[in-house]
Residue frames relative to the residue before (quaternion, step in Angstrom):
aa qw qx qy qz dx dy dz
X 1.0000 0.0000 0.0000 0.0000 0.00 0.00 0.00
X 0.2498 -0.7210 0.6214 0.1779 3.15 -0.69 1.28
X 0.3020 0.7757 -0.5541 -0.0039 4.16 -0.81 -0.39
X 0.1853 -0.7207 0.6665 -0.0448 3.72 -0.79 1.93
X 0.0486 0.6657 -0.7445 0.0169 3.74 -1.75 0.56
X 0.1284 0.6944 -0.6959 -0.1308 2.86 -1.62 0.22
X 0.7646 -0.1843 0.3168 0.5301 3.79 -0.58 -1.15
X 0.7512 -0.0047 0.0586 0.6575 3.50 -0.45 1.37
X 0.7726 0.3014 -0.3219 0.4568 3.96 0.29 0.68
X 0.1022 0.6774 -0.7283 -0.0120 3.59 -1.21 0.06
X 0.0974 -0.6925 0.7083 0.0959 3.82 -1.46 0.69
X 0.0951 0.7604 -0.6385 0.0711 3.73 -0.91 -0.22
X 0.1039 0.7254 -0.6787 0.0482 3.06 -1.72 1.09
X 0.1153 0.8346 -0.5336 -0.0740 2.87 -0.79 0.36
X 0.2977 -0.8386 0.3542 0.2874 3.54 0.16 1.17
X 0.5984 0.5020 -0.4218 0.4604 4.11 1.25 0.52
X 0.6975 0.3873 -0.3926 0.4575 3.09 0.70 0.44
X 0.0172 0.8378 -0.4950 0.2298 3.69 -0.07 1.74
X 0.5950 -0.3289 -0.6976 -0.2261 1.01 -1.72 1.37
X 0.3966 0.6558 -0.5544 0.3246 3.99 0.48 0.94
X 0.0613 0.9415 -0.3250 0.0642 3.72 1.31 0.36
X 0.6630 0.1030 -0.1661 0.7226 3.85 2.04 -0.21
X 0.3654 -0.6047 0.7067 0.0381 2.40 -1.64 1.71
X 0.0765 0.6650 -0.7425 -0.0222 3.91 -1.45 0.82
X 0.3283 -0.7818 0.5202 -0.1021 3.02 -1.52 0.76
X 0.2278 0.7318 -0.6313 -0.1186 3.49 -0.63 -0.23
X 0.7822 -0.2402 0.1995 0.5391 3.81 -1.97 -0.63
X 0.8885 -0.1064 -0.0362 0.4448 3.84 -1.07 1.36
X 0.8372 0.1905 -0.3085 0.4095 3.38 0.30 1.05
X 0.1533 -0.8309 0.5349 -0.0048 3.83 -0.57 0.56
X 0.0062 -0.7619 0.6466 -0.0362 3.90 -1.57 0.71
X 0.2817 -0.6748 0.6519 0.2007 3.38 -1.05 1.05
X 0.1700 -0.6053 0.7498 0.2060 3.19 -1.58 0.93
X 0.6236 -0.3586 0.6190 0.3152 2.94 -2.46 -0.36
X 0.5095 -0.6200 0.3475 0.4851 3.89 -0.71 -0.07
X 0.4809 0.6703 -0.4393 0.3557 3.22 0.92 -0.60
X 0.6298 0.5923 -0.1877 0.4662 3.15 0.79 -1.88
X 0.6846 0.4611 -0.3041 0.4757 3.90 0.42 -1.09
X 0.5328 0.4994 -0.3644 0.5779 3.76 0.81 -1.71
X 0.7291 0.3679 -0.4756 0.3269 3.99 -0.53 -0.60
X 0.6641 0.5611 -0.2976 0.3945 3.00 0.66 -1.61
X 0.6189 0.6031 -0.3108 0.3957 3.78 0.97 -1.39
X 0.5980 0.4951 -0.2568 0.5756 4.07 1.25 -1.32
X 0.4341 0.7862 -0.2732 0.3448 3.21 0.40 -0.68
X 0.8868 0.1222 0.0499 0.4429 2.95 -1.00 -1.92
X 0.5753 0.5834 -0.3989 0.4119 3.78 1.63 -0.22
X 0.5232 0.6541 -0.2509 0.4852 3.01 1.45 -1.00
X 0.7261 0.4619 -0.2272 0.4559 3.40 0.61 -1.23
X 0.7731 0.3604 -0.3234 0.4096 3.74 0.77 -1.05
X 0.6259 0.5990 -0.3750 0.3299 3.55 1.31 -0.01
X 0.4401 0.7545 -0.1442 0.4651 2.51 1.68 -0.17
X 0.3283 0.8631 0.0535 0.3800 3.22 2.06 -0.96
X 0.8346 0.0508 0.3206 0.4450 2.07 -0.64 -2.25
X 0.6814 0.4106 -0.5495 0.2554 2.79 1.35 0.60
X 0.5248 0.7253 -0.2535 0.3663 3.31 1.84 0.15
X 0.2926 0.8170 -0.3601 0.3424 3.13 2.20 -0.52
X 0.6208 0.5993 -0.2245 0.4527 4.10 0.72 -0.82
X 0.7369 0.5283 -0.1534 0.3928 3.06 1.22 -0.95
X 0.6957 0.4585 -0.2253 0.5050 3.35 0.98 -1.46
X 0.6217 -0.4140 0.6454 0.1600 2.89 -1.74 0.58
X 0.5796 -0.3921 0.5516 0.4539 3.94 -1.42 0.77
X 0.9493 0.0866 -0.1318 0.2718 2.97 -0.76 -1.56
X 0.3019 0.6951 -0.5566 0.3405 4.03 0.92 1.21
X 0.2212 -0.6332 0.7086 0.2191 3.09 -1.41 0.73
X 0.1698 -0.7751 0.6080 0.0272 3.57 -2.16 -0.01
X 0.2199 0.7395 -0.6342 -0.0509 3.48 -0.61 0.73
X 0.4034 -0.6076 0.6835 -0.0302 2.77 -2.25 0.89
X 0.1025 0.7380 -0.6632 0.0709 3.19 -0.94 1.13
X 0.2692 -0.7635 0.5822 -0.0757 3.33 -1.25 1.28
X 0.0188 -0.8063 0.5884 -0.0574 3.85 0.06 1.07
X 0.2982 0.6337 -0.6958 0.1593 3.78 -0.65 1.61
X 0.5179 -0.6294 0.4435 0.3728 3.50 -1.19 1.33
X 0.5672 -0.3249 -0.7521 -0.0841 1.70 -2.04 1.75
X 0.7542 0.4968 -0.3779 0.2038 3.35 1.11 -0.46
X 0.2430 -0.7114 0.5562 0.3543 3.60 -1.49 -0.07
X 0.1540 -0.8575 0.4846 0.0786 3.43 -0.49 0.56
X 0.0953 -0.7901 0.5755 0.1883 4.08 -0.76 0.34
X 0.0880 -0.5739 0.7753 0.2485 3.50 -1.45 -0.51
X 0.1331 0.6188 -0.7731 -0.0411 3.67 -1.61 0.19
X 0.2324 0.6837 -0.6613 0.2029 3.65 -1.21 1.14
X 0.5014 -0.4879 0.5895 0.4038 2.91 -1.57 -0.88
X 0.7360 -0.2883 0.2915 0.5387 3.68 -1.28 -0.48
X 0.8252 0.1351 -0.3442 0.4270 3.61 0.12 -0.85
X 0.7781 0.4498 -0.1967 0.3918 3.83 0.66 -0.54
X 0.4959 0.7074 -0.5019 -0.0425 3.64 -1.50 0.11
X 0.7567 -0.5299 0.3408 0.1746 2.86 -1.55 -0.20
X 0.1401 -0.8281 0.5417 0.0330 3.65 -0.03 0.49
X 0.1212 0.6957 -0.6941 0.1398 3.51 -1.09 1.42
X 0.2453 -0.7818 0.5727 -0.0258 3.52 -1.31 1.17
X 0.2856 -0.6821 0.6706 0.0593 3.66 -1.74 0.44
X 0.0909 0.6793 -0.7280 0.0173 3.38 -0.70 0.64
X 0.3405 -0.6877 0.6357 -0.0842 3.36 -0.85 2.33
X 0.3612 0.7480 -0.5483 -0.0970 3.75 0.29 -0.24
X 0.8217 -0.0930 0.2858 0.4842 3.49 -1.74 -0.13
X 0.6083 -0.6088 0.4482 0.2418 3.86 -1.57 0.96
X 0.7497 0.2698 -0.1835 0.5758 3.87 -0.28 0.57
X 0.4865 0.5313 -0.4263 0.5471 3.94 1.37 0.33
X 0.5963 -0.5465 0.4937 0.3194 3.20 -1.42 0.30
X 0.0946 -0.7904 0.5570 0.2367 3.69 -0.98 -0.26
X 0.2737 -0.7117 0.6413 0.0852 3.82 -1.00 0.64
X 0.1019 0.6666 -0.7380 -0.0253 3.41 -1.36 0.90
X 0.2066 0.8059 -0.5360 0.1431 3.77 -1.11 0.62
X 0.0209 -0.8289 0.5588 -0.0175 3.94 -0.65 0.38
X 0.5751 -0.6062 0.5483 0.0345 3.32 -1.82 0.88
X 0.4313 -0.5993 0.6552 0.1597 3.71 -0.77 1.34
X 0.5954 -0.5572 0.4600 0.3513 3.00 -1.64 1.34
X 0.7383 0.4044 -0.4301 0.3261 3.76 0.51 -0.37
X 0.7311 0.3916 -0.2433 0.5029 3.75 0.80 -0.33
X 0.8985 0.1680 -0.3308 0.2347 3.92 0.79 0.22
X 0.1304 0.5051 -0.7250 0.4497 2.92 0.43 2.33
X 0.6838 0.3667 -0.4116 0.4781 3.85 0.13 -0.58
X 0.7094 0.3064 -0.4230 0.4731 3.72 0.57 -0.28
X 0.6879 0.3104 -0.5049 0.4188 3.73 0.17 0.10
X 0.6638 0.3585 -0.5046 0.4197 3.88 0.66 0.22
X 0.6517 0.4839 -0.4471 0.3758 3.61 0.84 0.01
X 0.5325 0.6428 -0.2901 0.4680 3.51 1.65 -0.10
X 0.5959 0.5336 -0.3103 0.5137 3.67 1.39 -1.04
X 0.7283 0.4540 -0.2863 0.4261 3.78 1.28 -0.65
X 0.3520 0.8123 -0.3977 0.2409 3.31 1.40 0.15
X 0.7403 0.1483 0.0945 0.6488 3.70 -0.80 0.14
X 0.6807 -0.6750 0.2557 0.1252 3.43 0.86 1.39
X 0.1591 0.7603 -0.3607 0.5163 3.21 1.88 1.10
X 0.6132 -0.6717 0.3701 0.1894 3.37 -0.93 1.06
């Protein structure tokens, strides 16, 4: 069992408990994915913060920025500035599946997308 927290975050896996095996989280609400589901979400939000950083160069101090990233199932956003933001997700899945929406204060979802890149033993 793998299982990270900080402020306004919680991760969890646990690969015996199938097939909803990772638990994410943020401030007052929580959803177990499937791995698949987690692995997307994990490509994703990297995808998304490289994205970022690479625009960081660009912005002005006082600019703001949002990013949205649509890959089935999830949609995912960032809105901040250069050094800070916010992270909010969609999980679209397949008809008759549940679905999960939920997101991450600028102060808690940079620790959840780097505790998410370590997930399932990921750099």
């Amino acid at each position: 069992m793998i299982q990270r927290e900080g402020e306004g975050w919680r991760l969890a896996w646990d690969g015996s408990r199938q097939p909803f095996s990772v638990l994410m989280a943020g401030e007052g609400w929580a959803a177990e994915l499937t791995e698949l589901e987690a692995s997307a979400l994990r490509d994703a939000v990297s995808d998304l913060v490289a994205q970022h950083q690479g625009l960081v160069d660009q912005l002005m101090e006082e600019e703001s920025i949002e990013l949205e990233l649509e890959r089935d199932p999830w949609w995912l956003a960032i809105e901040g500035d250069r050094s800070s933001w916010l992270l909010r997700v969609v999980l679209t899945p397949e008809a008759g599946q549940r679905a999960v929406e939920g997101s991450w204060s600028v102060a808690a979802a940079r620790p959840f997308s780097q505790a998410l890149q370590q997930l399932f033993g990921q750099p």
